[in-house]
C-alpha positions as CSV (number, residue, x, y, z in Angstrom):
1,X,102.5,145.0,90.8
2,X,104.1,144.8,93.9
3,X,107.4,142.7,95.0
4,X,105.7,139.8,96.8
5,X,102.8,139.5,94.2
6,X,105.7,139.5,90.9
7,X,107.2,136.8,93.9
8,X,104.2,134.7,94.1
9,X,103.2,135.0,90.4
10,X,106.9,133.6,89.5
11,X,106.0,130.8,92.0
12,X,102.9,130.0,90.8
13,X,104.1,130.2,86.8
14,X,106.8,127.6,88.0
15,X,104.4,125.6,89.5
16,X,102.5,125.3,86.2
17,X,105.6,124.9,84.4
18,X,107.9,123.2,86.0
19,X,109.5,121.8,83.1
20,X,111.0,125.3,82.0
21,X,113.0,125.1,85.4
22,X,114.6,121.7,85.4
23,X,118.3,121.2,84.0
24,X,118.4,118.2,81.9
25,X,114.8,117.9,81.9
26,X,114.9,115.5,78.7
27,X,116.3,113.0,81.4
28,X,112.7,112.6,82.8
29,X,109.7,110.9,81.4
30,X,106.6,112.7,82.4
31,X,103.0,110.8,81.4
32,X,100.9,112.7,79.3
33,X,98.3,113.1,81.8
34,X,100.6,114.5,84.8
35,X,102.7,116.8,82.4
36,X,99.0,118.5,80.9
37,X,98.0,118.4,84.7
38,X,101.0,120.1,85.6
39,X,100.3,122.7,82.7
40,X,96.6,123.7,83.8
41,X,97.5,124.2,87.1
42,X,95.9,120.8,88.5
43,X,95.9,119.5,91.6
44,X,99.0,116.6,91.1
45,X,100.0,113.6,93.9
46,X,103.3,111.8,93.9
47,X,103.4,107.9,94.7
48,X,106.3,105.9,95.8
49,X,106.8,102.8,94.2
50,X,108.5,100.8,96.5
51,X,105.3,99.8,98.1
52,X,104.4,98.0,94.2
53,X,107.8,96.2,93.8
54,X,108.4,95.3,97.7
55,X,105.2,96.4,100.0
56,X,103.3,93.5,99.0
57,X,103.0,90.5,96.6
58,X,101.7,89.7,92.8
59,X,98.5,90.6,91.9
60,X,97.5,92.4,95.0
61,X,100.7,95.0,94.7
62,X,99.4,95.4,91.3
63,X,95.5,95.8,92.2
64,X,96.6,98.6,95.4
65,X,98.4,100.7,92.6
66,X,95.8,100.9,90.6
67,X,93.5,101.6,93.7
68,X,95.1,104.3,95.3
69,X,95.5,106.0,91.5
70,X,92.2,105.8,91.8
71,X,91.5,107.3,94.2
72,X,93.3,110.5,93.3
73,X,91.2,110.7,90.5
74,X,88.0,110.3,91.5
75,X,88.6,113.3,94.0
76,X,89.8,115.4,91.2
77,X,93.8,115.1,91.5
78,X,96.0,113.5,89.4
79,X,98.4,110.3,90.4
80,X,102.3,110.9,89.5
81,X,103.4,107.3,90.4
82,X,106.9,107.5,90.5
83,X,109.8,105.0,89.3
84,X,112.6,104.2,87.1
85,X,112.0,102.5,84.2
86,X,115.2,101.0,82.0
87,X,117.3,103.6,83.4
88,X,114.8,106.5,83.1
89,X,113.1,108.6,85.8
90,X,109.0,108.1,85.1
91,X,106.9,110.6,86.7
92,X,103.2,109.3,86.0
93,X,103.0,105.5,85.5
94,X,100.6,103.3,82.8
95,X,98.8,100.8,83.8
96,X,101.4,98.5,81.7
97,X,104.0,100.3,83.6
98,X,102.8,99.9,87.2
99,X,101.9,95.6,86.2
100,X,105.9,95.4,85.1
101,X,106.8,97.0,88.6
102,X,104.1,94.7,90.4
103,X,105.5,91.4,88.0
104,X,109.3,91.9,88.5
105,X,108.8,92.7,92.4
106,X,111.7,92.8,94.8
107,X,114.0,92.2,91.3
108,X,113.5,95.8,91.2
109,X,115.9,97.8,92.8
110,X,115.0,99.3,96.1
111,X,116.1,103.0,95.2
112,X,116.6,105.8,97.8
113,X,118.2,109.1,96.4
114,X,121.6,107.5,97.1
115,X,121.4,104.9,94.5
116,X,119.1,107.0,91.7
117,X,122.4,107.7,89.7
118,X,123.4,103.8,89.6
119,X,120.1,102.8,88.5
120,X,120.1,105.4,85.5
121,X,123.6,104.5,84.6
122,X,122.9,101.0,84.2
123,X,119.5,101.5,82.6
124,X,118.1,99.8,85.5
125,X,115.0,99.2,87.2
126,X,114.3,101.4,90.4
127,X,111.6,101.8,92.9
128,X,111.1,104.7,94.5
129,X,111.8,105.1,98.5
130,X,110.5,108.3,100.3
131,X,113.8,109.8,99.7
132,X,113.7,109.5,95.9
133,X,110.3,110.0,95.2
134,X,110.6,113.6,97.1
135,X,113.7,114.2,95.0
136,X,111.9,113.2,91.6
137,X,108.3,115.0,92.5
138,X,110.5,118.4,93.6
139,X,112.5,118.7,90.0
140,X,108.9,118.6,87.9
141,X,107.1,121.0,90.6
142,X,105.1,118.6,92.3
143,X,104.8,120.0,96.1
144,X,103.1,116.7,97.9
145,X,104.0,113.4,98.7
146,X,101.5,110.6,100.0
147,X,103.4,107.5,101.6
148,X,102.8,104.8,104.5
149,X,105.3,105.1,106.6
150,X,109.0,107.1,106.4
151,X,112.5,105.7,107.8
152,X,113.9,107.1,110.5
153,X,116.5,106.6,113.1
154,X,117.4,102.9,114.0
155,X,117.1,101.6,117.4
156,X,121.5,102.0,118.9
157,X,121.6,104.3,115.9
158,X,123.9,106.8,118.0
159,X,126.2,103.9,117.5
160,X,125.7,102.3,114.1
161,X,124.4,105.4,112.4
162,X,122.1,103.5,110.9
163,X,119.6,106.8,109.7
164,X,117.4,106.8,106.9
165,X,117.5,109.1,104.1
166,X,114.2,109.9,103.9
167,X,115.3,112.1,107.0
168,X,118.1,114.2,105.1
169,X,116.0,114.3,102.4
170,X,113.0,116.1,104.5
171,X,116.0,118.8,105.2
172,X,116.6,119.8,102.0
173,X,114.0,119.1,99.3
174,X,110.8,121.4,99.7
175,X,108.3,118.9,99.3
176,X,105.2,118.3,102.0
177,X,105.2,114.5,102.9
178,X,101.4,113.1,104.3
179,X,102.7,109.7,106.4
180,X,101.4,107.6,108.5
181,X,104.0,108.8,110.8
182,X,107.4,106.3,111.8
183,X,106.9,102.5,113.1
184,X,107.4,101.8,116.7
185,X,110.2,99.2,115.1
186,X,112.5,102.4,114.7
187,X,113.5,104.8,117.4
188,X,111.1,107.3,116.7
189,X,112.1,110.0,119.6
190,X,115.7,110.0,117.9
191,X,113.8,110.4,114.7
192,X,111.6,113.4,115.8
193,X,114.7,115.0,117.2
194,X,116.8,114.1,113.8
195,X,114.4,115.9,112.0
196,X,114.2,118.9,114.0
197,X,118.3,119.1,113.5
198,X,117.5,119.2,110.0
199,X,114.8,122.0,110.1
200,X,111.5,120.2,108.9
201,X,108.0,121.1,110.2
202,X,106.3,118.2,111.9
203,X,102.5,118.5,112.5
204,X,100.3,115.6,113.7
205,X,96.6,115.6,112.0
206,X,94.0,116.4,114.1
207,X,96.1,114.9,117.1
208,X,98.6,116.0,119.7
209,X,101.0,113.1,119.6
210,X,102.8,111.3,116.6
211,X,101.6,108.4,115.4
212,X,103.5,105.6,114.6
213,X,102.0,104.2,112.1
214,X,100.0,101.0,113.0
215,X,99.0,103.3,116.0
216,X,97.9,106.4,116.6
217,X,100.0,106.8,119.9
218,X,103.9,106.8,119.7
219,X,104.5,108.2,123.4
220,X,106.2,111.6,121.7
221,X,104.0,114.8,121.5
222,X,104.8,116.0,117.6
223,X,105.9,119.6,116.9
224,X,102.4,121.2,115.5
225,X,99.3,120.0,115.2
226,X,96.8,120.9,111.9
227,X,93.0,119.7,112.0
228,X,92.0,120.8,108.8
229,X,93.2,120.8,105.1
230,X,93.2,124.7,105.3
231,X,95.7,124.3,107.8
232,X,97.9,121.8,105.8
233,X,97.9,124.0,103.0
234,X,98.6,127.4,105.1
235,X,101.7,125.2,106.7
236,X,102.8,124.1,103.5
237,X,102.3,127.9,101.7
238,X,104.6,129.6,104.7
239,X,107.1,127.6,104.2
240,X,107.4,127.4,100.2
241,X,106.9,131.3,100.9
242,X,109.8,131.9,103.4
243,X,112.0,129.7,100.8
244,X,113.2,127.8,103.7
245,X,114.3,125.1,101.5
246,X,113.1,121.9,103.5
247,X,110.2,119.5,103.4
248,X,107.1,119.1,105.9
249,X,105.7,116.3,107.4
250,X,101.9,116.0,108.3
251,X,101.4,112.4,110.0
252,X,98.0,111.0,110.0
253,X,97.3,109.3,112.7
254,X,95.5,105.5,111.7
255,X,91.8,105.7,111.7
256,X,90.2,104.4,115.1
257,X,88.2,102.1,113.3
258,X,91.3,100.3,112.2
259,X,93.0,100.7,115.3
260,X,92.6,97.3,117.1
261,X,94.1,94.7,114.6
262,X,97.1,97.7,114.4
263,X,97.6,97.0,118.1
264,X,97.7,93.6,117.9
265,X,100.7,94.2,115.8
266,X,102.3,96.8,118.2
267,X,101.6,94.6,120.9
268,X,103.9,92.1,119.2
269,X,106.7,94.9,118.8
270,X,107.1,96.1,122.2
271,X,107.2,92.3,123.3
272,X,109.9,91.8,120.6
273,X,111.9,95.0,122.2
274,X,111.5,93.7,125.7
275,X,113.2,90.3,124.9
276,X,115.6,92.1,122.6
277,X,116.5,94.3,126.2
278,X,116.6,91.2,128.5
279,X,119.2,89.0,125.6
280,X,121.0,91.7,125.2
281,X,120.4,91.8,121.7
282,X,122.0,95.2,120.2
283,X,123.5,97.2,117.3
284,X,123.0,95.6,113.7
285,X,121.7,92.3,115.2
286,X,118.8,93.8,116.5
287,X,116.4,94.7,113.5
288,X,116.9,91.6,112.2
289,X,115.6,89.9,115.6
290,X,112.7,92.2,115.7
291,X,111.8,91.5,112.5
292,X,112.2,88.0,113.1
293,X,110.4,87.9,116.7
294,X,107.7,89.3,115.5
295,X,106.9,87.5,112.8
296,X,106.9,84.7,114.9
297,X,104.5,86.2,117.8
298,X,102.2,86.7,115.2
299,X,102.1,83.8,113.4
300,X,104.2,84.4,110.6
301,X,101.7,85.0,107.1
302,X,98.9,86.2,109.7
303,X,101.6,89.3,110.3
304,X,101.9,89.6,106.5
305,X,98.6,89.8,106.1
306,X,97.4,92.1,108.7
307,X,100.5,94.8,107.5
308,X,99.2,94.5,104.2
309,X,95.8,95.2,105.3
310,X,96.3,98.0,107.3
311,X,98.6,99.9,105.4
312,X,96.2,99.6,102.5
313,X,93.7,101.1,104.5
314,X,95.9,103.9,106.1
315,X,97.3,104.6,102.8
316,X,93.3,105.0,101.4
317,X,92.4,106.7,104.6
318,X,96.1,109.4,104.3
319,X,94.7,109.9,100.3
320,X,91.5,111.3,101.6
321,X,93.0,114.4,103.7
322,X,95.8,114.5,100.5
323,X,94.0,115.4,97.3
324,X,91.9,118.6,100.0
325,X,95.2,119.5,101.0
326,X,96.6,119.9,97.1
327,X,93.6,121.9,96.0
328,X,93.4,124.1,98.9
329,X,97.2,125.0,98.7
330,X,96.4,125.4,94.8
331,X,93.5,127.6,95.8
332,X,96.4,129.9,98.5
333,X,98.3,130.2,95.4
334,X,95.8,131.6,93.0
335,X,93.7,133.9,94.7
336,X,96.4,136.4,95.7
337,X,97.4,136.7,92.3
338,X,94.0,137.8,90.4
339,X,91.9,138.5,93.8
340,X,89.9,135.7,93.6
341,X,87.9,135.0,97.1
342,X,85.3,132.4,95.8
343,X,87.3,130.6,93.5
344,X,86.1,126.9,92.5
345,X,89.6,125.3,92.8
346,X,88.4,121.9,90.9
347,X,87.9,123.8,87.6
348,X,91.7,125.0,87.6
């Protein structure tokens, strides 16, 4: 067999056993259902949790979990919700796990990869932030990520270094992120250009220009642009390939549909920026005034409501181009290995 086959079969033998690779691996807790997916070679998605524990409150965090699983499953992936639970990592969530996260709510830790070693020290509670989830899903073989929105660089964060590390995480954990793109709240040229420091594809899906988030416009053209899963999946197969080492971001722009009450909301932001301009509001006192001025423009629970809204329905509409993504890159995987050109990648 020749080099690059052996090469790909090794890849492909990890992906289906990840396990075997992963020091320590009695430190995870992997469900039943994503560790046997893992095993056949099934399509797998990794979930935050932070979007359960702080995205949203009691019962309706509780009901979008159990939604967007649902999802996944009904086109043929399996969900790998992932948190800590009493101090241990849990890849693949209950149902009696994910209504604990949704119950104890923002008394759960916010964890990024920073604090995952406190957390398991203490036997803590932790909900996952882009950051950690990438972490958690790269050490059991799962190769994509499904999320909102990611962090980024802060507005004057040449000057407070206030960076996210979902960012440094992107440069060195090999794990394909599907994102909503960056909200306008954050400096999101900065954040385009941080992640090109660090080396991470950025492609914008079906679109020319990043979107940020409750737009599809952010003013910054993006990297690459992909219009179909087969080109997601070719994106992501290069680089696992080339073992470059770094994640990928795809950002999906918000579906037009949903576009107006998103503007309403961005309409509020760049108001909120102009005033913070004209008072001279900078450093660390300005994300709390944006936060707080545009709360206010809005009308305060009419904001809450329309963010909880919308990035239930981006995070629906990002599932749909994520589970034809995972099976086609599945489907790259396989068929250079035994020759198969037809192959029906749902029966793996």
């Amino acid at each position: 067999m020749e080099p690059s086959a052996l090469s790909r079969l090794s890849h492909l033998k990890r992906h289906l056993h990840p396990a075997d690779s992963v020091h320590g691996k009695s430190s995870f807790r992997i469900s039943p259902e994503v560790s046997e997916a893992l095993s056949s070679g099934r399509a797998v998605v990794a979930l935050e949790s932070t979007v359960i524990s702080h995205g949203m409150p009691y019962p309706q965090n509780f009901e979008t979990a159990k939604a967007l699983e649902s999802i996944a499953r009904e086109n043929g992936a399996v969900p790998a919700t992932i948190a800590i639970l009493d101090g241990v990592p849990c890849i693949g969530l209950s149902v009696q796990d994910l209504e604990r996260l949704a119950k104890l709510g923002r008394k759960v830790r916010k964890t990024a990869r920073r604090d995952i070693a406190h957390v398991v020290a203490t036997k803590g509670n932790g909900a996952t932030t882009v950051s950690s989830s990438m972490f958690f899903a790269s050490k059991v073989g799962i190769s994509v990520f499904v999320t909102g929105g990611i962090g980024g660089v802060h507005r004057n964060g040449e000057d407070t270094m206030d960076i996210s590390s979902d960012l440094t995480e992107f440069g060195r954990t090999p794990v394909a992120v599907i994102s909503a793109g960056a909200k306008s709240i954050l400096d999101i040229p900065r954040t385009l250009e941080y992640l090109e420091t660090q080396g991470v594809p950025v492609a914008a899906y079906g679109a020319s220009e990043f979107p940020a988030f409750f737009t599809e416009r952010s003013g910054c053209k993006a990297p690459f642009r992909v219009d179909t899963p087969d080109e997601c999946a070719l994106l992501i197969d290069a680089n696992d390939k080339l073992k470059l080492g770094n994640g990928i971001l795809i950002a999906v722009p918000i579906p037009k549909e949903h576009a107006t009450a998103g503007n309403k909301i961005e309409d509020a932001i760049q108001q909120a920026l102009k005033e913070a301009r004209d008072r001279n509001v900078t450093g660390s006192a300005e994300t709390p005034f944006l936060l707080q001025r545009v709360n206010e423009l809005t009308g305060g629970s009419s904001l809450a409501s329309i963010i909880l809204c919308i990035s239930i329905l981006v995070l629906f509409e990002i599932s749909f181009y994520q589970w034809h993504i995972i099976l086609n890159l599945i489907k790259l995987m396989v068929e250079p290995i035994y020759g198969l050109q037809n192959l029906d990648i749902l029966s793996i």
